[in-house]
Backbone bond lengths (Angstrom), bond angles and torsions (degrees), N, CA, C in turn:
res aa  C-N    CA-C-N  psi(-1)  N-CA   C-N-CA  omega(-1)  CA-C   N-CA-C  phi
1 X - - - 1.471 - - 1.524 109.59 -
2 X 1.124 117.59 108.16 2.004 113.30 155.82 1.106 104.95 -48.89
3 X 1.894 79.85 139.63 1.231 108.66 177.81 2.028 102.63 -107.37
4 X 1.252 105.05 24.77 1.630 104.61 -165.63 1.447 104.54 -138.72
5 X 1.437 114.23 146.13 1.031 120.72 161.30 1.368 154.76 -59.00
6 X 1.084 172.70 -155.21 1.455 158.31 91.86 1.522 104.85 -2.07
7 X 1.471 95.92 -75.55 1.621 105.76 -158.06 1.451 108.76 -73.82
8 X 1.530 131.45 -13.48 0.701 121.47 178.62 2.052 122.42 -103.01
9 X 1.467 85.59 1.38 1.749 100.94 167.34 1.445 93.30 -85.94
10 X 1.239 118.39 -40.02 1.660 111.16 -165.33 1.952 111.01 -47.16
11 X 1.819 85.78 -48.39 1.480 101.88 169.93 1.326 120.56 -41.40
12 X 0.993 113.47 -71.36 1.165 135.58 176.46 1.541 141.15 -30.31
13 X 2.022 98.99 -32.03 1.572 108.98 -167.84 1.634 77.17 -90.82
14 X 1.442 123.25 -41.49 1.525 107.39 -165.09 1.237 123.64 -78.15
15 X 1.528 109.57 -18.72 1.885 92.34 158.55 1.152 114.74 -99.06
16 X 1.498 130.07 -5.83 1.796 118.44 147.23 1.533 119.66 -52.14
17 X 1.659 115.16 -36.48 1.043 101.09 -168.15 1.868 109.54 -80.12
18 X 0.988 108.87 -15.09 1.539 124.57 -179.96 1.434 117.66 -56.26
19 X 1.508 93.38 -55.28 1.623 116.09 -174.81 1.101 113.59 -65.92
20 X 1.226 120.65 -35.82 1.468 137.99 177.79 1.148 114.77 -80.64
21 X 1.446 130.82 -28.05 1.514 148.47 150.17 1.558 112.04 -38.04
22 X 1.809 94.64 -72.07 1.760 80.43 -178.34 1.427 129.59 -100.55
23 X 1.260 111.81 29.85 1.475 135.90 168.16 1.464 105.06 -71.17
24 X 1.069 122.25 -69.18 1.541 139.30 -176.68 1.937 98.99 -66.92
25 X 0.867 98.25 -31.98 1.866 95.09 -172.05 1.599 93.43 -60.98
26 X 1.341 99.72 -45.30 2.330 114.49 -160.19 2.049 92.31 -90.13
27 X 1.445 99.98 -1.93 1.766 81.55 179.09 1.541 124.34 70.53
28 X 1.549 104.45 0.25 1.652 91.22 174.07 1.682 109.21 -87.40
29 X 1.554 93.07 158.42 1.621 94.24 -177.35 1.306 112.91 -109.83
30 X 1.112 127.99 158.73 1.395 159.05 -134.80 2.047 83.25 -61.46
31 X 1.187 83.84 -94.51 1.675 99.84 172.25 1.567 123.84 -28.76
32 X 0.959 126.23 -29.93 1.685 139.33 153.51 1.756 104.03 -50.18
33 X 1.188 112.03 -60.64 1.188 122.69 -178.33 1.338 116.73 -43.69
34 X 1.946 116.18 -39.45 1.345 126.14 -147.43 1.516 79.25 -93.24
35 X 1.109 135.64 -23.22 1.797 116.47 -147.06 1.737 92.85 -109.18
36 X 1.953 125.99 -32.28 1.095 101.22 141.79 1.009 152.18 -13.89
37 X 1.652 115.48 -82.74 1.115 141.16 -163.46 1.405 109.67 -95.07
38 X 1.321 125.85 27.51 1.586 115.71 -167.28 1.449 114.22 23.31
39 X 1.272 139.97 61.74 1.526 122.16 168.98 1.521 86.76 -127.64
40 X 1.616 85.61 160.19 1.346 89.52 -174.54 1.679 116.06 -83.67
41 X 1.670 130.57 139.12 1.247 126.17 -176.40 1.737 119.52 -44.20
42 X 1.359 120.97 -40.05 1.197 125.84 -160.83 1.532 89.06 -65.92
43 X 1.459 126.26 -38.07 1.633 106.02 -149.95 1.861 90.33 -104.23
44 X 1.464 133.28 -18.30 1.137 103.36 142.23 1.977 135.36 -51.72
45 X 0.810 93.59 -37.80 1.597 100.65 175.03 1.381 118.57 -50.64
46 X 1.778 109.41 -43.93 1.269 102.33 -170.91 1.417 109.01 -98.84
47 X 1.596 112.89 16.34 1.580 127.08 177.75 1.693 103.93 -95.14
48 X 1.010 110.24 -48.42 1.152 110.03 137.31 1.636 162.86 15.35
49 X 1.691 89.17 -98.59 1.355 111.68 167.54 1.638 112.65 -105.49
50 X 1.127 106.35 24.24 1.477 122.84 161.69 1.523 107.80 59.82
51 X 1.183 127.30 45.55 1.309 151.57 150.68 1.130 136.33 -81.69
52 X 1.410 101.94 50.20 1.672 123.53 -178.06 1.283 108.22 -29.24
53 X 0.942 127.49 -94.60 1.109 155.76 -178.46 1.899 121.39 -17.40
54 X 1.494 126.41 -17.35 1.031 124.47 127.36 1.386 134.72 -102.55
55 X 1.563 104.74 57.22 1.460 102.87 170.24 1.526 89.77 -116.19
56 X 1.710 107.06 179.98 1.385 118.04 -158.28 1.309 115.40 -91.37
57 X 1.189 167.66 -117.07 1.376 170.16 52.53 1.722 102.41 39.87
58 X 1.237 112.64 153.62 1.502 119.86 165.78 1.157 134.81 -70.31
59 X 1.760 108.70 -23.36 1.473 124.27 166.76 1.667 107.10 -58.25
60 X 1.232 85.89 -75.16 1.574 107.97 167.61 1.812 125.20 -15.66
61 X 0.971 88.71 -18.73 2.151 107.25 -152.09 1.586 82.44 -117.47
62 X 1.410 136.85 -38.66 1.597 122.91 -145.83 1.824 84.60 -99.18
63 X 1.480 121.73 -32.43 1.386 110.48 151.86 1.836 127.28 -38.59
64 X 1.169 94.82 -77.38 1.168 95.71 175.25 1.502 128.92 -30.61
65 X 1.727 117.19 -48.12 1.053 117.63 171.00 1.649 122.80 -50.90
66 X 1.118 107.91 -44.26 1.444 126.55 -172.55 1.830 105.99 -59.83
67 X 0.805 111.04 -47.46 1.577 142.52 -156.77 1.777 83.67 -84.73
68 X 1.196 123.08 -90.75 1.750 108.18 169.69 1.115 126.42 -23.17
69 X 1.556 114.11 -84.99 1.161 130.33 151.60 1.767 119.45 -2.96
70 X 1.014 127.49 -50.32 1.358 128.83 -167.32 1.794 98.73 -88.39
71 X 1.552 122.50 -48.03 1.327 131.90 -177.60 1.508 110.40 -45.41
72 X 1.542 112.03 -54.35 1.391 113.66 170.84 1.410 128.29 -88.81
73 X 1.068 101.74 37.63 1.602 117.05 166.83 1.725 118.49 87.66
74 X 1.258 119.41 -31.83 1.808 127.05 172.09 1.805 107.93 -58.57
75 X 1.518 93.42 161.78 1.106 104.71 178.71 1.388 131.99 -67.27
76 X 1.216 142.31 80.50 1.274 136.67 -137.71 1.504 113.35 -71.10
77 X 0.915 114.96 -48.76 1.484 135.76 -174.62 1.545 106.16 -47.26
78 X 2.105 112.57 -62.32 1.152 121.08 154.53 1.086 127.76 -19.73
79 X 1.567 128.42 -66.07 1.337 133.54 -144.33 1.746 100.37 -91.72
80 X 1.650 92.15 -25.26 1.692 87.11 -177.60 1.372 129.31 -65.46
81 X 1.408 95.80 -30.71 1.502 115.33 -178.32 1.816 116.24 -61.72
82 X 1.005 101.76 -32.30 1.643 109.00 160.33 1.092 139.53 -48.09
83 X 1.516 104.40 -27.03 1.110 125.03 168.88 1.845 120.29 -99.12
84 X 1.436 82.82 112.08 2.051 87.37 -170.82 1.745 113.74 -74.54
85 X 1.241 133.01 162.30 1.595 132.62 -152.08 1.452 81.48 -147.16
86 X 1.179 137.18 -10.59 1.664 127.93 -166.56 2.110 89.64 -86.72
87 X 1.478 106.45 145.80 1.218 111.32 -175.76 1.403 104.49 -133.05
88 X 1.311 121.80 110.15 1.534 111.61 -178.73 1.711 117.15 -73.42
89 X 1.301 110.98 153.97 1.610 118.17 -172.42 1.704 104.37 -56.97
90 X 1.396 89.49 146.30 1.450 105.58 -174.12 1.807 108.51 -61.87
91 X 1.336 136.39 146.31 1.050 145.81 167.61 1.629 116.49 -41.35
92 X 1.628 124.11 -27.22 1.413 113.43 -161.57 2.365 84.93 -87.95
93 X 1.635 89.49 -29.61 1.647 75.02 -156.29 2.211 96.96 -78.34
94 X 1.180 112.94 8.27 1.063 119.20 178.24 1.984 117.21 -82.74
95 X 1.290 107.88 -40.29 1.129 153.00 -175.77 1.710 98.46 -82.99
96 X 1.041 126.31 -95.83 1.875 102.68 167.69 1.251 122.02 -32.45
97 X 1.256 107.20 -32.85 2.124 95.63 -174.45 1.504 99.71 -64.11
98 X 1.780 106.54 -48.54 1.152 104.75 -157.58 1.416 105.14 -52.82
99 X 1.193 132.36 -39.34 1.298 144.59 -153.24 1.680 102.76 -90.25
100 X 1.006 124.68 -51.77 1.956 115.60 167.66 1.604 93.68 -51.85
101 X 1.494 126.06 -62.89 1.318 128.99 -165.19 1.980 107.52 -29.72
102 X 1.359 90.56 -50.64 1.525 102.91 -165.22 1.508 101.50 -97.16
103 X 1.024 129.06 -2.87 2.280 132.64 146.37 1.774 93.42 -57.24
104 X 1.465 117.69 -71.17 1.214 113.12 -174.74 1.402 133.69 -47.57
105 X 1.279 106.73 -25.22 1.484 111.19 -155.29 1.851 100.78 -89.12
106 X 1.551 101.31 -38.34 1.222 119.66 171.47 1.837 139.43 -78.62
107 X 1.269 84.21 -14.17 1.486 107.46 159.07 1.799 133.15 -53.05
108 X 1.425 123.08 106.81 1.276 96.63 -154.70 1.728 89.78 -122.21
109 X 1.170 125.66 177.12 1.446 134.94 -163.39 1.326 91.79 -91.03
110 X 1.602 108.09 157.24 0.909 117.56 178.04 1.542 127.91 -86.21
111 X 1.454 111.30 16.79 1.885 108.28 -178.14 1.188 88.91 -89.79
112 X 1.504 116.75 -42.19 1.588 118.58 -152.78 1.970 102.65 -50.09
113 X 1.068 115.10 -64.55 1.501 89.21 -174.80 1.454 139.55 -74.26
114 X 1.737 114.65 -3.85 1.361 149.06 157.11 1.893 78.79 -54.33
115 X 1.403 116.32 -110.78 1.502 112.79 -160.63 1.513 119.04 -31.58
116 X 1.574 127.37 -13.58 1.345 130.65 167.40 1.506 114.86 -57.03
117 X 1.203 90.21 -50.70 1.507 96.68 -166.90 1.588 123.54 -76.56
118 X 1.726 89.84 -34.28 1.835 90.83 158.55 1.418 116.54 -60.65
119 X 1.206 140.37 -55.14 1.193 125.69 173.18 1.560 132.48 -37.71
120 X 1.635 93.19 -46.81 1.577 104.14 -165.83 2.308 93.84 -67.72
121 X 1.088 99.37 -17.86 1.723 127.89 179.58 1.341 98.49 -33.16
122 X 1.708 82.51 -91.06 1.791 122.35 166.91 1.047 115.01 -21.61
123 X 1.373 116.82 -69.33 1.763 120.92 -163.64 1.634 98.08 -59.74
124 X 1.072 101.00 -53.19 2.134 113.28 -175.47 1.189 90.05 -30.81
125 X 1.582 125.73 -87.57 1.008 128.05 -175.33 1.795 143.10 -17.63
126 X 1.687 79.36 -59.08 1.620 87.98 -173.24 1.832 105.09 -79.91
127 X 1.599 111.96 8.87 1.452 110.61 168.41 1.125 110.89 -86.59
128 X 1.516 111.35 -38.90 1.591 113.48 177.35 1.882 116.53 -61.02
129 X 1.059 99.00 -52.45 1.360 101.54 159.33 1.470 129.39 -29.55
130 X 1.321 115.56 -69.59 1.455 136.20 -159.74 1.636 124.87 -128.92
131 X 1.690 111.89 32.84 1.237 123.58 -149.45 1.787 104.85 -37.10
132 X 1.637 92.27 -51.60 1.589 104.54 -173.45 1.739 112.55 -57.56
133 X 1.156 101.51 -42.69 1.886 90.39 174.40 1.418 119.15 -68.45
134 X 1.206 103.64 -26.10 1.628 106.40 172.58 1.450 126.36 -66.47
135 X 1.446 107.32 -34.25 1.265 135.16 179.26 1.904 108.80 -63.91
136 X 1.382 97.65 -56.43 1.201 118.42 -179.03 1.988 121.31 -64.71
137 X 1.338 99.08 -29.18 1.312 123.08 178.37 1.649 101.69 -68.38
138 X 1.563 103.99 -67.74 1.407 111.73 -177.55 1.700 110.22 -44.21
139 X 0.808 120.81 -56.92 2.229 127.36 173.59 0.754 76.05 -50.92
140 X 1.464 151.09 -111.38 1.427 144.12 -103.47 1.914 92.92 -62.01
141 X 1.181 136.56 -54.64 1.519 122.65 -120.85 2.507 69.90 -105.90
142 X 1.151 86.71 -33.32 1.844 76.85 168.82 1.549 123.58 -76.07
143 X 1.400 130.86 3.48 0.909 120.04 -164.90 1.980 82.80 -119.17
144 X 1.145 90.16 -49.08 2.002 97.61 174.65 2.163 105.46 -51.55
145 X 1.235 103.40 -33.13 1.940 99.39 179.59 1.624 95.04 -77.87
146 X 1.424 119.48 -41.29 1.361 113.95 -163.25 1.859 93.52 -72.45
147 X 1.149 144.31 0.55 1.564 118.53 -174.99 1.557 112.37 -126.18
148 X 1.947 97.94 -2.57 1.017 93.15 178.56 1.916 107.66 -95.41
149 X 1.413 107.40 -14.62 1.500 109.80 178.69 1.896 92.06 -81.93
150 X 1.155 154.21 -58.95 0.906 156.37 137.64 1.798 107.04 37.51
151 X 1.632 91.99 -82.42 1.503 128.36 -156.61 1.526 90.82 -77.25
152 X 1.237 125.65 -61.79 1.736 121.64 169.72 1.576 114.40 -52.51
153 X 1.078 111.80 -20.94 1.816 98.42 177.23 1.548 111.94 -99.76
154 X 1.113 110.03 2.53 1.746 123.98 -175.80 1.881 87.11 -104.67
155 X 1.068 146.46 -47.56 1.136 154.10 -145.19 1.877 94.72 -89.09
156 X 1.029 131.71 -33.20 1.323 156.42 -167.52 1.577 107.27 -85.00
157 X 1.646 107.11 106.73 1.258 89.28 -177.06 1.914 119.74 -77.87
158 X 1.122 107.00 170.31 1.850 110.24 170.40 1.381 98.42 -18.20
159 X 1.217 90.98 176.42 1.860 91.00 151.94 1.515 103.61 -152.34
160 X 1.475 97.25 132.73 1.869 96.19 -167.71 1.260 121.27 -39.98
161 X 1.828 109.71 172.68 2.014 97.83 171.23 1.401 108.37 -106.94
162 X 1.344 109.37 133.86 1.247 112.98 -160.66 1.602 114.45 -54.88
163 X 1.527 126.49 176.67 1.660 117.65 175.08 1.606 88.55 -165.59
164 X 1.280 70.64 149.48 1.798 98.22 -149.52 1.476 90.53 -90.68
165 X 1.456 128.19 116.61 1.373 122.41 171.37 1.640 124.99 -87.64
166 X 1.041 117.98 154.40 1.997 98.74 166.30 1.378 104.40 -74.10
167 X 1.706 116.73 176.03 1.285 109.70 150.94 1.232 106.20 -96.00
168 X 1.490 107.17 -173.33 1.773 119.74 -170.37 1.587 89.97 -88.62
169 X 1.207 102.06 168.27 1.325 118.66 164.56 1.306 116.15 -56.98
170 X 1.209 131.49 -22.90 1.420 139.34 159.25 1.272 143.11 -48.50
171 X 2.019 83.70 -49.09 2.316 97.78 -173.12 1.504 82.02 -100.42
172 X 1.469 131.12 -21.40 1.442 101.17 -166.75 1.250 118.61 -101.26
173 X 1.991 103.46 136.86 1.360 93.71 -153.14 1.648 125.94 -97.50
174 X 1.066 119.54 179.97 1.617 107.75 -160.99 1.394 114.51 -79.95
175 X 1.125 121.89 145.62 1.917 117.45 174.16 1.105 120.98 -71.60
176 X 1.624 121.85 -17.85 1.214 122.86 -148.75 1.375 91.88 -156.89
177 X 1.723 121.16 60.40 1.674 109.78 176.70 1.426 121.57 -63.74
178 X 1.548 114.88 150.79 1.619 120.50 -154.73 2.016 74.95 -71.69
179 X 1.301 103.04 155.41 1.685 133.36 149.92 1.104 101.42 -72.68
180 X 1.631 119.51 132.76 1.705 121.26 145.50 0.761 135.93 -28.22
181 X 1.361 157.81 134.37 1.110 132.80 146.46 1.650 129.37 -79.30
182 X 1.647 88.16 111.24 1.667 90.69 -174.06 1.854 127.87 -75.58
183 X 1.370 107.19 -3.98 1.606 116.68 -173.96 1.342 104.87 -134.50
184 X 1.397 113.15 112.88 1.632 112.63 173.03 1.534 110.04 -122.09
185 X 1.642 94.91 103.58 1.736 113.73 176.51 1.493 106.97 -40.26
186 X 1.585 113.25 132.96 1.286 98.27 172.18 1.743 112.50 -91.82
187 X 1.295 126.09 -154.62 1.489 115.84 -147.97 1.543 87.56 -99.63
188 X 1.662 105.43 146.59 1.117 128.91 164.56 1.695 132.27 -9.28
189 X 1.188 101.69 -44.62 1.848 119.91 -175.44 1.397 110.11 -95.56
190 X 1.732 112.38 8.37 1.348 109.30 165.19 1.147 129.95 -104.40
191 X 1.649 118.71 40.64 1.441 118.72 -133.25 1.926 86.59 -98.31
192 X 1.035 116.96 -33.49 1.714 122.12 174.43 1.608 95.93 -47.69
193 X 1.300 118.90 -67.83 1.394 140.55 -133.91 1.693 110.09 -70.44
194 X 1.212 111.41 138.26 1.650 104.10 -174.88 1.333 129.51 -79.31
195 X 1.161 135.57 161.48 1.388 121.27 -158.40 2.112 102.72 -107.24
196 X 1.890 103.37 137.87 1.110 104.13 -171.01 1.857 79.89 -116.17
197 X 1.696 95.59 148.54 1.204 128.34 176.71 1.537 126.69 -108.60
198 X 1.268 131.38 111.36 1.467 105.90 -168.09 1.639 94.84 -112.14
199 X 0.905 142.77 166.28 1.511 152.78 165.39 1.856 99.06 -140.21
200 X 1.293 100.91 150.63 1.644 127.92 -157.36 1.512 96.05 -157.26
201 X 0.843 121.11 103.13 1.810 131.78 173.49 1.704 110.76 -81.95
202 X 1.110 114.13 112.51 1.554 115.93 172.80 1.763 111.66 -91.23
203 X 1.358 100.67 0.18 1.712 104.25 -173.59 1.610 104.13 -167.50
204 X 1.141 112.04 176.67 1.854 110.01 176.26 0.826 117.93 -42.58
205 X 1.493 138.98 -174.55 1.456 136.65 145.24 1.432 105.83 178.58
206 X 1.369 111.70 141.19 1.474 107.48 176.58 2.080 96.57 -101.70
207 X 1.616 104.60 155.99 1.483 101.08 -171.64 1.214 99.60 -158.33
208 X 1.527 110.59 165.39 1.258 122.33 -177.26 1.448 104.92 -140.16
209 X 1.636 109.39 126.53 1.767 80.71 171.01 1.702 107.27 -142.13
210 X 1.392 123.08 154.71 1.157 129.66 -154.79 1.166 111.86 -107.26
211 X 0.973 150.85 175.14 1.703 139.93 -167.01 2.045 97.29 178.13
212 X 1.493 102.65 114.42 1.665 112.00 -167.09 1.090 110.91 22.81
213 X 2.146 115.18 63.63 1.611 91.65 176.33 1.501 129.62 130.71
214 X 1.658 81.36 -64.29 2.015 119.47 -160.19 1.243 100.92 -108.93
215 X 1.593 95.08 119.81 2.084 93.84 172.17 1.544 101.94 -79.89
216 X 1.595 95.66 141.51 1.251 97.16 166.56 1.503 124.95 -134.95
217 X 1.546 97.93 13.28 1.474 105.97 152.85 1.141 121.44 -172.65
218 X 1.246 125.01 162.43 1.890 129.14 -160.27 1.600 90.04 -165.58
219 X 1.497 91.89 136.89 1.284 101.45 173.35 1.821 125.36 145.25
220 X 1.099 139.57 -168.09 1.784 115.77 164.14 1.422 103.27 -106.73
221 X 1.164 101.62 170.77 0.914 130.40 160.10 2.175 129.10 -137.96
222 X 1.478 85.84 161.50 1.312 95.96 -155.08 1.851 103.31 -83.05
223 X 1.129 104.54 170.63 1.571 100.32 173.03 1.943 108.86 -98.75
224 X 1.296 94.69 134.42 1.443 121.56 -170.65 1.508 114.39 74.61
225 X 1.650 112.80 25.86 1.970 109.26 145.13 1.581 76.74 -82.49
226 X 1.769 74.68 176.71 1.754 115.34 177.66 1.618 98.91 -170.46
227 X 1.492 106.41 138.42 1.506 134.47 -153.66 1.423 96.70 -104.94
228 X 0.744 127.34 -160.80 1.350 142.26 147.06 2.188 111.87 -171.22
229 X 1.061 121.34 96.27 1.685 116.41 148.03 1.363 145.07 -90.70
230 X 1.174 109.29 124.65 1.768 107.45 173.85 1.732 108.91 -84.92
231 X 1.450 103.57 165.50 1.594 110.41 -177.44 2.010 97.62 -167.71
232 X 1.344 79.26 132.14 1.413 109.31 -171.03 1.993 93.79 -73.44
233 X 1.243 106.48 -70.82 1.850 91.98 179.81 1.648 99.60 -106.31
234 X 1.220 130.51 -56.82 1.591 100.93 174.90 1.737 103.25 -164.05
235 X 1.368 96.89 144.49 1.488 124.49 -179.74 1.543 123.67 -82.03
236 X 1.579 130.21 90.43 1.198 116.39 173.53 1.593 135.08 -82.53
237 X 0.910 121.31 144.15 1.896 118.29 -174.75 1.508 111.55 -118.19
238 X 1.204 119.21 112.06 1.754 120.92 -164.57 1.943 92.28 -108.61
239 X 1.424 117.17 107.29 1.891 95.14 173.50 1.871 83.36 -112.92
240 X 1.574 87.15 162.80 1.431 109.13 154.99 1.351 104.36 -66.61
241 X 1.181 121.50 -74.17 1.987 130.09 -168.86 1.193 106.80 -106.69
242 X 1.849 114.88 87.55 0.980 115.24 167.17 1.326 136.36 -58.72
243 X 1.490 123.37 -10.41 1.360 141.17 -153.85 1.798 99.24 -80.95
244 X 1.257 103.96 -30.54 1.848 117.78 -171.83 1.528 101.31 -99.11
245 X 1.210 144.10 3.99 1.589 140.10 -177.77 1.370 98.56 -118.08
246 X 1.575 115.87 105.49 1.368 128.86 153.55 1.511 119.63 -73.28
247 X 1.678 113.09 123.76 1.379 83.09 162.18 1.535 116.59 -160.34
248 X 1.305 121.02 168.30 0.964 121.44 -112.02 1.701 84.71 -136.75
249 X 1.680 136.03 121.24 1.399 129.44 158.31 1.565 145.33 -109.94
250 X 0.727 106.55 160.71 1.696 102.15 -155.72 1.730 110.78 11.88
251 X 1.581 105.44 69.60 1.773 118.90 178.20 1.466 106.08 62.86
252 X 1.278 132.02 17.32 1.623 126.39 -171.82 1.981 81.62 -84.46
253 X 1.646 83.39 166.97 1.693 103.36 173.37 1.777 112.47 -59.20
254 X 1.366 111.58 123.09 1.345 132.07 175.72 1.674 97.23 -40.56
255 X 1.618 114.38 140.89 1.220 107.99 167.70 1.316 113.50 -147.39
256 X 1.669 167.23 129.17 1.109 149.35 -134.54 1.864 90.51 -87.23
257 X 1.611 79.97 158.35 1.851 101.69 -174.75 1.641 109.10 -62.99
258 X 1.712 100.69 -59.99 1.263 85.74 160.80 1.999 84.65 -176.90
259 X 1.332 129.03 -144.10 1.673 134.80 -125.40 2.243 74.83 -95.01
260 X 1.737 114.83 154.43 0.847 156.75 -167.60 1.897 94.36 -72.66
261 X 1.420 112.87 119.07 1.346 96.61 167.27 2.345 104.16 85.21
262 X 1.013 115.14 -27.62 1.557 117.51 -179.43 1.559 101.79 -101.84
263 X 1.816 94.81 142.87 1.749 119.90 164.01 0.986 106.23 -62.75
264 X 1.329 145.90 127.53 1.467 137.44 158.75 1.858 102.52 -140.64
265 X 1.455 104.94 138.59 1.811 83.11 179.85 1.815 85.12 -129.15
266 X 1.134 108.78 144.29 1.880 123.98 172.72 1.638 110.72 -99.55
267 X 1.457 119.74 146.76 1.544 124.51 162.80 1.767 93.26 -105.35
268 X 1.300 95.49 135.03 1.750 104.89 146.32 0.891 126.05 -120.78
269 X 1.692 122.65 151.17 1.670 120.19 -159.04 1.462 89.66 -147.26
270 X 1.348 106.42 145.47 1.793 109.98 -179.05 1.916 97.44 -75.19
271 X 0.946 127.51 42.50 1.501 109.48 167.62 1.364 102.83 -80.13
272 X 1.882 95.27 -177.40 1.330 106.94 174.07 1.471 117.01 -75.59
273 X 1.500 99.41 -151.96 1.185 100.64 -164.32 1.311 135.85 -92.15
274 X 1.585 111.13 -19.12 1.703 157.17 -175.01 1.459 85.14 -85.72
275 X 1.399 144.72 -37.54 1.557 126.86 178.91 1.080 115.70 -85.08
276 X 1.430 124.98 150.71 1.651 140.78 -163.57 1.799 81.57 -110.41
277 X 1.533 114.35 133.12 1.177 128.54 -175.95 1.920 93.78 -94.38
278 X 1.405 112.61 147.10 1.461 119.24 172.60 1.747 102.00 -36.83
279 X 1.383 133.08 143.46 1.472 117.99 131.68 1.524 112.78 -129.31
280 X 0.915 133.65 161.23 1.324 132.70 164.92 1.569 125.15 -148.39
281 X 1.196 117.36 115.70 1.697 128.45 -151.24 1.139 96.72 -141.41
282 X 1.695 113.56 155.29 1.669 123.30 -149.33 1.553 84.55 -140.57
């Protein structure tokens, strides 16, 4: 049985797949790892090979990350934190509450339909009694509702017919909003020259970024740092929330990575300008 969520497997494959990324980049092996970090080999393995599902508790697992994580050189502490340990209540015990919740709510005392019935009693009565005053009562208070809705809808002016306006070019909104542009080629005569990367965080973000190859960093970042990398053939940028990472190439105008809340990771390459640089976004 999992012990994990959706969102928290989601977590999970991308800093497995990370860890496992720059493990093999630095050459350490699996088993190096285990005698470090005291964990046991089997449940690195299946952290790994993305076999959620026999690992232990979520607490349990955000250790582990940390504890890897730190052996092969990344920030451990960082990367762990990405990973959430909070588990919301299962659906059946959600589903009974709701259901006592709504026994209670609907539950009514017991005078209330005792005093119903005396009334409905009463009235019986005082018809048998007095059919004709009752009779006579009822016209009066229907003929008094019928002149007073009457007199209020005569008192009420028309009411115009509606007309359908456009909006301005302003409120109305577009069908087809332009995309960012997330890669801005730098100019033609820089085709020798290596490519510099700046990133500017307007909000959190967890990131990874690659440099000819070689990661050279993983981890979050805060809103309002800014990085800067160079790369001899090409620079990749992996964020969790692309929507908050501006960025910015060889000094061209800052532009967001890509949509608020989405994985997306970009390559940059010093080509010209006529070439479409790799991107690849999730």
């Amino acid at each position: 049985m999992s012990l994990l969520e959706d969102v928290q497997k989601e977590q999970l494959q991308e800093i497995s797949k990370t860890l496992k990324q720059v493990r093999q980049e630095k050459s350490i092996q699996l088993e190096q790892v285990a005698i470090k970090t005291n964990i046991r080999l089997a449940c690195l393995k299946a952290l790994d090979a993305g076999k959620f599902d026999e690992l232990p508790e979520p607490v349990y697992i955000q250790g582990f990350i940390r504890r890897y994580a730190d052996v092969i050189g990344l920030d451990g502490a960082s990367l762990a934190k990405t990973f959430s340990t909070e588990v919301q209540p299962s659906m059946v015990e959600k589903t009974s509450g709701h259901k006592a919740a709504s026994k209670r709510k609907f539950s009514l005392p017991l005078f209330i339909p005792y005093t119903v019935l005396l009334i409905v009693a009463a009235g019986g009565l005082m018809y048998v009694l007095n059919p004709q005053f009752s009779a006579e009562s009822l016209v009066k208070k229907l003929n008094l509702g019928t002149s007073k809705k009457t007199t209020a809808a005569l008192s009420q002016p028309a009411p115009l017919p509606k007309t359908e306006s456009l909006p301005s070019a302003a409120q109305a909104p577009a069908e087809n909003p332009p995309t960012p542009l997330t890669v801005v080629a730098p100019p033609k005569d820089s085709l020798s020259q290596a490519v510099a990367v700046t990133l500017e965080l307007q909000g959190k973000s967890w990131l990874q970024v690659k440099v000819d190859g070689k990661t050279e960093f993983v981890g979050n970042l805060n809103k309002g740092q800014r990085k800067t990398w160079t790369a001899k053939k090409q620079l990749t940028v992996r964020s969790g929330n692309a929507g908050v990472v501006l960025v910015s190439v060889n000094n061209q105008p800052a532009t967001p990575l890509g949509t608020t809340g989405k994985i997306k990771e970009v390559t940059f390459t010093p080509q010209v300008t006529n070439q479409q640089p790799k991107v690849n976004g999730q």
